[in-house]
C-alpha positions in Angstrom: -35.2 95.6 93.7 -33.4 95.6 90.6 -32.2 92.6 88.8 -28.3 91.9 88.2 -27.4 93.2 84.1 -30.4 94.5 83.4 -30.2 98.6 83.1 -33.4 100.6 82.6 -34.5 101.7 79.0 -32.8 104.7 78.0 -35.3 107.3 76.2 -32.7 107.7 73.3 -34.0 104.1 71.9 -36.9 103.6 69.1 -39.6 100.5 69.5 -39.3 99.4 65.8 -41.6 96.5 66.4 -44.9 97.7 65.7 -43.6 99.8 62.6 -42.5 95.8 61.2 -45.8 94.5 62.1 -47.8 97.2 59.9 -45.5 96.8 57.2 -46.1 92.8 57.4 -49.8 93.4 57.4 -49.3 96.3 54.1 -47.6 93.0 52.3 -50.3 90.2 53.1 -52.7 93.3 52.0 -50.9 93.6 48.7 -50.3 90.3 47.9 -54.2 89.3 48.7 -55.2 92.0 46.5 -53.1 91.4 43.6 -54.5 87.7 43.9 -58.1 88.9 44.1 -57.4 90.5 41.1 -55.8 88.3 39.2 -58.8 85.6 39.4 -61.1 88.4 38.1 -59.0 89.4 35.2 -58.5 85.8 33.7 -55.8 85.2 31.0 -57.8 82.9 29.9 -60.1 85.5 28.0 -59.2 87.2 25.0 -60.8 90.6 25.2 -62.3 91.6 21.7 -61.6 95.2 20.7 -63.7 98.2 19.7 -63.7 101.6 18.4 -66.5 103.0 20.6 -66.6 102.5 24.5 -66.2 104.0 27.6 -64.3 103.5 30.7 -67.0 102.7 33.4 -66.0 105.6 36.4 -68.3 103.7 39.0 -66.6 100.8 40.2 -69.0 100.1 43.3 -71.7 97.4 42.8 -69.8 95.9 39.6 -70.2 91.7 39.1 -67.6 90.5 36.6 -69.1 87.7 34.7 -66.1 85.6 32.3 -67.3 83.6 29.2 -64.2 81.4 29.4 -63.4 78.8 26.5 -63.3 74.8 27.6 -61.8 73.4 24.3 -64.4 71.7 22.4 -66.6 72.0 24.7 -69.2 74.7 25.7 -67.6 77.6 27.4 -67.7 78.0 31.1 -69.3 80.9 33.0 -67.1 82.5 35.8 -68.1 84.6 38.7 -66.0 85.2 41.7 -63.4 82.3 40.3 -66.4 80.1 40.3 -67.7 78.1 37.7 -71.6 78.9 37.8 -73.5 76.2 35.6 -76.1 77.9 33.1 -78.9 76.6 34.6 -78.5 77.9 38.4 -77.5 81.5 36.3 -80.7 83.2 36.6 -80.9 82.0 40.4 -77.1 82.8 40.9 -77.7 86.7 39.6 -81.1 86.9 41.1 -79.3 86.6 44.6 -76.9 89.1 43.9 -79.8 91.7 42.8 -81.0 91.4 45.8 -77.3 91.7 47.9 -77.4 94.9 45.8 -79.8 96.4 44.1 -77.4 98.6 41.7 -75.7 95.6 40.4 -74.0 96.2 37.6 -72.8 93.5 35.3 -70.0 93.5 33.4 -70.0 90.3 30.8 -66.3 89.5 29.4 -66.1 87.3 26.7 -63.6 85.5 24.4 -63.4 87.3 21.1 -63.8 83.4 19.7 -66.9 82.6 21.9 -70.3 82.6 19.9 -72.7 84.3 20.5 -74.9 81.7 20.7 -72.8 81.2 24.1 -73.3 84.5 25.1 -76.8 85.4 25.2 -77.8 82.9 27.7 -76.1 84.9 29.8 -78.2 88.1 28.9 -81.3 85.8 29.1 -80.3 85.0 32.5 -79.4 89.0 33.4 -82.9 90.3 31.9 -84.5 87.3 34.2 -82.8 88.8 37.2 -84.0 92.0 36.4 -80.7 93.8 36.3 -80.7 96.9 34.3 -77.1 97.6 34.4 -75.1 95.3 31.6 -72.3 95.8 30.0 -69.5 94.0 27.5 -65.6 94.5 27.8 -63.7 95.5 25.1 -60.2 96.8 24.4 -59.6 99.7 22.9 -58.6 99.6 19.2 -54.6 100.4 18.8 
């Protein structure tokens, strides 16, 4: 039995709908990522520059640790958009050595942050036993 008005599909018609709903989820994609990347790359640190470097080609097993300025204060320490206090460091890395093994750390400092500031940090890697650390620079224009 066929209903009144309705006519069967005709073959000449294309089902858009599931073309829209992967193009939504490419968006949400996009816009999550650019987020994700935007806590990791705070503005709030002013990258020092160099002469010497190298770009690092292996991007797997990278942890971004920020030295981020607070003011007068001492500076914070930023993983993952987290504020990790200096004390809990050495237990904070540790964990992630053993997540992954190959960790490699990438420390990103102000260019006005002491160094004094700093080398907890590497106090805290060495403690962790990760072999792998690295400073950010910017190239010299």
């Amino acid at each position: 039995m066929r209903r009144k008005g309705l006519e069967p599909m005709h073959s000449d018609h294309v089902n858009v709908t599931p073309l829209i709903d992967v193009i939504m989820c490419l968006i949400i994609f996009f816009l999550l990522c650019g987020q994700f990347a935007k806590q990791e790359a705070s503005d709030q640190v002013r990258i020092p520059r160099a002469d010497l470097g190298q770009e690092m080609a292996d991007q797997r097993g990278r942890l971004l640790i920020n030295v981020v300025p607070n003011g007068a204060a001492a500076p914070d320490v930023v993983i993952r958009a987290a504020v990790i206090r200096p004390d809990n460091l050495a237990a904070y890395l540790s964990r992630e050595k053993n997540d992954n093994p190959d960790v490699k750390v990438i420390i990103r400092a102000d260019q006005d942050v002491p160094y004094s500031y700093i080398s907890p940090v590497l106090v805290a890697c060495a403690q962790a036993n990760i072999q792998s650390v690295n400073f950010a620079t910017r190239k010299q224009e």
